[in-house]
ZAMARGU-4260 file (C-alpha; in steps of 0.2 Angstrom, whole numbers, plus 5000, padded with zeros to 4 digits):
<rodrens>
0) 4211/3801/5293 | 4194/3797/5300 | 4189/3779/5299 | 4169/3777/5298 | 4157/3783/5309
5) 4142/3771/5317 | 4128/3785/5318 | 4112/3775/5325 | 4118/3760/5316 | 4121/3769/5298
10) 4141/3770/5295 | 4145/3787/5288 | 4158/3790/5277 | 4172/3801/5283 | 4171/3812/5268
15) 4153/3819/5275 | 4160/3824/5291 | 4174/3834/5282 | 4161/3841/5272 | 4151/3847/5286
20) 4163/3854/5296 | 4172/3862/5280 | 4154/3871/5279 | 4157/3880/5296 | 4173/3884/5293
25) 4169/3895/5278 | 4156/3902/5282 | 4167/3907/5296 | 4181/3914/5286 | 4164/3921/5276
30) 4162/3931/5288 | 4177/3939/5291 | 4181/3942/5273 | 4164/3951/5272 | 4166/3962/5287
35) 4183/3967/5280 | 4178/3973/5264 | 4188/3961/5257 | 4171/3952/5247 | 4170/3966/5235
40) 4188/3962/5227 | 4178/3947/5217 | 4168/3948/5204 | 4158/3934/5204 | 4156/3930/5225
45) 4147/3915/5222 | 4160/3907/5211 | 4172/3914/5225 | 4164/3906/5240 | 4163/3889/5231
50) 4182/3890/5229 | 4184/3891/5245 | 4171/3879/5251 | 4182/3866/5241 | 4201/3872/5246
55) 4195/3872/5263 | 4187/3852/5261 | 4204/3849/5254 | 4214/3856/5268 | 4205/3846/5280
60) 4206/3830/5271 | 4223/3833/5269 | 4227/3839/5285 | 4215/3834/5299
</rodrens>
């Protein structure tokens, strides 16, 4: 677990940094899944991409 970052004097909470880098990593895994095909298997792809935005934030909270 991260403890606070000092980012020009403003302390940031760990959570954002997850956030952000949980951002990359979809829209990495985003772009797999859409050059595979394997987008069209959902229905709603927003919905779909918001699922998981938020099981990869838990991962790397949970695991990182």
């Amino acid at each position: 677990m991260l403890a606070e970052v000092d980012l020009f004097g403003v302390f940031v909470a760990p959570l954002s940094i997850y956030a952000v880098a949980a951002v990359f990593v979809t829209l990495l895994l985003r772009s797999i899944l859409w050059r595979t095909g394997a987008l069209g298997w959902f229905w709603h792809v927003a919905l779909f991409e918001i699922a998981l935005y938020v099981c990869v934030l838990c991962l790397l909270i949970l695991y990182v």
